[in-house]
VEXDREN-2710 file (C-alpha; in Angstrom, 1 decimal):
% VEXDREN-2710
k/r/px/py/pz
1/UNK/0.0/0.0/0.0
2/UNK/1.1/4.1/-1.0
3/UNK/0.2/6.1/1.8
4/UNK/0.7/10.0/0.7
5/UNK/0.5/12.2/3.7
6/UNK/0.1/15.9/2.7
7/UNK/0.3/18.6/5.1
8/UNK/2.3/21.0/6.8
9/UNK/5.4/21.0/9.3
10/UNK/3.5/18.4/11.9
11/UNK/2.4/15.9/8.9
12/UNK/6.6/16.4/8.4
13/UNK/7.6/16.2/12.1
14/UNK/10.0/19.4/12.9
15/UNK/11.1/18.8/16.0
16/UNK/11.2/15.0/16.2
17/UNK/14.8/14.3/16.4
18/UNK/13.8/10.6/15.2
19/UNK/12.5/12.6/11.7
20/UNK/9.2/10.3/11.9
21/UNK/6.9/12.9/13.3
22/UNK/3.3/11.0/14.3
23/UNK/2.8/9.8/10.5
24/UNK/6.2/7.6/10.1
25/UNK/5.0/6.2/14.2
26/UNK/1.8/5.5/13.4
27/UNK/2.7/2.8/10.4
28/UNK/5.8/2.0/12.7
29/UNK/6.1/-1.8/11.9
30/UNK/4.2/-1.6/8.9
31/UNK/6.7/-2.9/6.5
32/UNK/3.6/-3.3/3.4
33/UNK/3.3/0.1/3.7
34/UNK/5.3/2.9/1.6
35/UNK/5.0/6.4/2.9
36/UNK/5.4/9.3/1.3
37/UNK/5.5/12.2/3.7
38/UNK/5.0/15.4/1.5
39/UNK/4.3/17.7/4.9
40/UNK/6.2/21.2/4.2
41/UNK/6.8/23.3/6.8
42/UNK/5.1/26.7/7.4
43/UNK/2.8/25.7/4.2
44/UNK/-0.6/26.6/4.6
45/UNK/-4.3/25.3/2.8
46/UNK/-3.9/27.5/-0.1
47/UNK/-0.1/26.5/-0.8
48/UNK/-1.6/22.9/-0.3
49/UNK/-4.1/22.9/-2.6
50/UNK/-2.2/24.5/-5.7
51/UNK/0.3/21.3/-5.3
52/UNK/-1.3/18.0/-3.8
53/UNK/-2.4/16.6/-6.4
54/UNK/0.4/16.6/-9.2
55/UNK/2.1/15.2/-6.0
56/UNK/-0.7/12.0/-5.5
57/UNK/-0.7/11.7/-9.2
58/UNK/2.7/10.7/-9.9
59/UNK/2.5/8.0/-6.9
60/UNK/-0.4/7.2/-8.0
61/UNK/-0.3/3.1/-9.8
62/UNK/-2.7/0.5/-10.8
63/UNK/-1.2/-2.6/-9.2
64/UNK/-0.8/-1.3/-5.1
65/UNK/-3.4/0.5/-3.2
66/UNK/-3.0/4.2/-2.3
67/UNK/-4.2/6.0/0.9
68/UNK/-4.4/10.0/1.1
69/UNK/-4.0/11.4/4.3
70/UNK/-4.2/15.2/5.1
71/UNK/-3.2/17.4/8.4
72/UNK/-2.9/21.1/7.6
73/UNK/-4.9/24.1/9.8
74/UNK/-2.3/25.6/12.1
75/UNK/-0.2/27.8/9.8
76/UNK/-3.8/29.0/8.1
77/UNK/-4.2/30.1/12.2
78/UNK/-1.6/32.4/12.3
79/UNK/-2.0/36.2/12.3
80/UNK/-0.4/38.4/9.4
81/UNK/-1.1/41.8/9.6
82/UNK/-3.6/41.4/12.0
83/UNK/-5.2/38.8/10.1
84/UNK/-5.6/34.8/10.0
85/UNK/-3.1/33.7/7.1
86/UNK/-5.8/31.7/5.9
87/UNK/-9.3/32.9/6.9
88/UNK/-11.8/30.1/8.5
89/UNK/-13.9/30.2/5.2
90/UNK/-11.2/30.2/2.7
91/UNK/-9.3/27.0/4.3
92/UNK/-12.7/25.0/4.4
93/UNK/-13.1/25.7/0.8
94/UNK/-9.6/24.8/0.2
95/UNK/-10.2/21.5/2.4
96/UNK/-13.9/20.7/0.6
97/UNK/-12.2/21.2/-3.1
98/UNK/-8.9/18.5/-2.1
99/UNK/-11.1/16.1/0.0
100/UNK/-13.5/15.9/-2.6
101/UNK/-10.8/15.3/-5.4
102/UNK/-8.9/13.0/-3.2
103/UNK/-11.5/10.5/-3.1
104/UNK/-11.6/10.3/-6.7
105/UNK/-8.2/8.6/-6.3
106/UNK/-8.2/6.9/-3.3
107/UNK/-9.5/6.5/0.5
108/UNK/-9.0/9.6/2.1
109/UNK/-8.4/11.1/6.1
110/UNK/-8.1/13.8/7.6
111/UNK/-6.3/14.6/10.5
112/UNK/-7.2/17.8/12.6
113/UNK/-4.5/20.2/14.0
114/UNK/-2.9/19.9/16.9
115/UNK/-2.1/22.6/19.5
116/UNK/0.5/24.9/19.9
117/UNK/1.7/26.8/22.5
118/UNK/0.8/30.4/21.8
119/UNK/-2.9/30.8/22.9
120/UNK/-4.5/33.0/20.2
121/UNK/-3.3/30.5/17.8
122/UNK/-4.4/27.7/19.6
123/UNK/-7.7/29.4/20.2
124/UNK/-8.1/29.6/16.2
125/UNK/-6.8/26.2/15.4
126/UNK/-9.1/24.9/17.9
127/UNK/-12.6/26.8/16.1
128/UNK/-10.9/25.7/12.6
129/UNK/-10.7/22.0/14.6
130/UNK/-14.3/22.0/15.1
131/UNK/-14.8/23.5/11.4
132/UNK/-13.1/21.0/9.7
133/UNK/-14.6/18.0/11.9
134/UNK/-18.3/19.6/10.3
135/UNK/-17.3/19.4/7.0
136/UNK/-15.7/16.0/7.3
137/UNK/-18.7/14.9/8.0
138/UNK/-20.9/16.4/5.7
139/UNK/-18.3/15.3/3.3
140/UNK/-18.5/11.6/4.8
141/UNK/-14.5/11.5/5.2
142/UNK/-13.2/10.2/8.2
143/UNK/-11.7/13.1/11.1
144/UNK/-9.1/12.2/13.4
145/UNK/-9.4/15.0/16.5
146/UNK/-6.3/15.0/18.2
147/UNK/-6.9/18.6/19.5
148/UNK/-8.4/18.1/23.0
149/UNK/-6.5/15.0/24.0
150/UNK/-2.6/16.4/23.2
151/UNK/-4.2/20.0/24.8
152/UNK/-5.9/17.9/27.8
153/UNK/-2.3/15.6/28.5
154/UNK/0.1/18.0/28.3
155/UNK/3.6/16.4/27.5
156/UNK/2.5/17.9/23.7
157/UNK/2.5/20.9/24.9
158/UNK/5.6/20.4/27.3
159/UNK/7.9/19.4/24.7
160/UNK/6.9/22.0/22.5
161/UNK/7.4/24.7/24.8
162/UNK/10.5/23.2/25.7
163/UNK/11.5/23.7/22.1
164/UNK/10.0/26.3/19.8
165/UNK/6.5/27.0/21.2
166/UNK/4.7/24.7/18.3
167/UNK/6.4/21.1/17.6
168/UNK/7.0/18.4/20.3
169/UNK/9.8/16.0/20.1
170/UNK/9.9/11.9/20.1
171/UNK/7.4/11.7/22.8
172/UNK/4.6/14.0/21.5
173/UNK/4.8/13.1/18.2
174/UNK/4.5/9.3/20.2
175/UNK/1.1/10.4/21.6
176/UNK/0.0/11.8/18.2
177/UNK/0.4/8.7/16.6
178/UNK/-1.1/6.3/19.2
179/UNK/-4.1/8.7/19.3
180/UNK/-3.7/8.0/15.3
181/UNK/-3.1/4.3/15.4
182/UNK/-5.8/3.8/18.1
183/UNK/-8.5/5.2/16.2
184/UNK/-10.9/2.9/14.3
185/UNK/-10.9/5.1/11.3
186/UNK/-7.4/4.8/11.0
187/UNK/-7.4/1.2/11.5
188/UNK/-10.3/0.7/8.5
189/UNK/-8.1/3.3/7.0
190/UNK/-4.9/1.3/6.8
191/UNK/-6.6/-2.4/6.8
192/UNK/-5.9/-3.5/3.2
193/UNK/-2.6/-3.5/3.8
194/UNK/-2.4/-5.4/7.0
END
C-alpha cells in the first residue's frame, strides 16, 4: 500500500529528532506500507491545494493501493497583519475542493490540528478544529481529533514549549500517533494492507 500524507510541518515532524513525526509512528512496523511524507513546513491550505495533487498523481499506480492522508490548519491560524493567514472560510473551501478530489483517487483522512503553545493560535486552530470536523462529516471523510486530547495531556504541549512553542519532540509526536493508530478510522483506514 502508498500512503501520501500531505500537510504541513507536523504531517513532516519538525522537532522530532527521530525525523518520523506522528505519521512515520503510526505505520511504525508496517513494512507493506510505503510512505510518502509530502508535509512542508510553514505551508498553509492555499499553498496545499495548488500542489497536492500533481504530487498523489505521480505515486499514483494501478497494481498497489494508495491511501491519502491530510493534516494542515495551524499555519492558516496564524496572524499576518492582524489577520488569519488563511481565513476560516477560505481554508474550508480549500479543504472541501482536495477532500473531494482526493476521493476520486483513493480512500482519504483527515487529520485535525494539533495545539500549539501560543494561545491565540491555539484558540483559532481549535474553532478551525471544530470546522473542519463539520465538513468532514458532511463530506462523509473520516476526522481524526487530536486537538483536546494532546491540549488535555500535556507532555504535547511540554515538549513544544521546551523547544520552539509549536512542535513536540519523540514523545509527543508518540502520543499523536497512538491517538492516530488507536482510532478505528485509521485502523479501517490502513486495513488493506495489513
Amino acid at each position: 500500500m502508498r500512503l501520501i500524507a500531505f500537510g504541513e510541518s507536523f504531517v513532516v515532524g519538525a522537532g522530532d529528532p527521530d525525523h518520523l513525526g506522528w505519521v512515520g509512528r503510526a505505520i511504525a512496523g508496517r513494512r507493506e506500507i510505503s510512505l510518502y511524507n509530502m508535509g512542508i513546513r510553514r505551508e498553509a491550505s492555499d499553498q496545499l491545494l495548488a500542489r497536492w495533487e500533481a504530487e498523489a498523481r505521480l505515486r499514483l499506480v494501478d497494481y498497489e493501493p494508495m491511501r491519502i492522508v491530510f493534516s494542515f490548519g495551524c499555519n492558516d491560524s496564524h496572524l499576518v497583519d492582524g489577520a488569519p493567514r488563511v481565513a476560516v472560510a477560505q481554508t474550508l473551501k480549500n479543504a472541501r475542493a482536495m477532500l473531494t478530489a482526493a476521493r476520486a483517487l483513493a480512500p482519504v483522512l483527515m487529520v485535525g490540528p494539533p495545539p500549539v503553545v501560543d494561545p491565540g493560535v491555539c484558540a483559532r486552530a481549535e474553532a478551525l478544529n471544530a470546522a473542519l470536523l463539520a465538513l468532514c462529516a458532511r463530506l462523509q471523510v473520516p476526522f481524526i481529533d487530536v486537538f483536546q486530547p494532546l491540549m488535555a495531556g500535556g507532555l504535547w504541549q511540554a515538549e513544544a514549549a521546551a523547544w520552539d512553542g509549536a512542535h513536540p519532540g519523540a514523545a509527543g509526536y508518540q502520543q499523536m500517533a497512538d491517538l492516530v493508530g488507536a482510532h478505528p478510522a485509521w485502523r479501517r483506514f490502513t486495513q488493506a494492507a495489513e
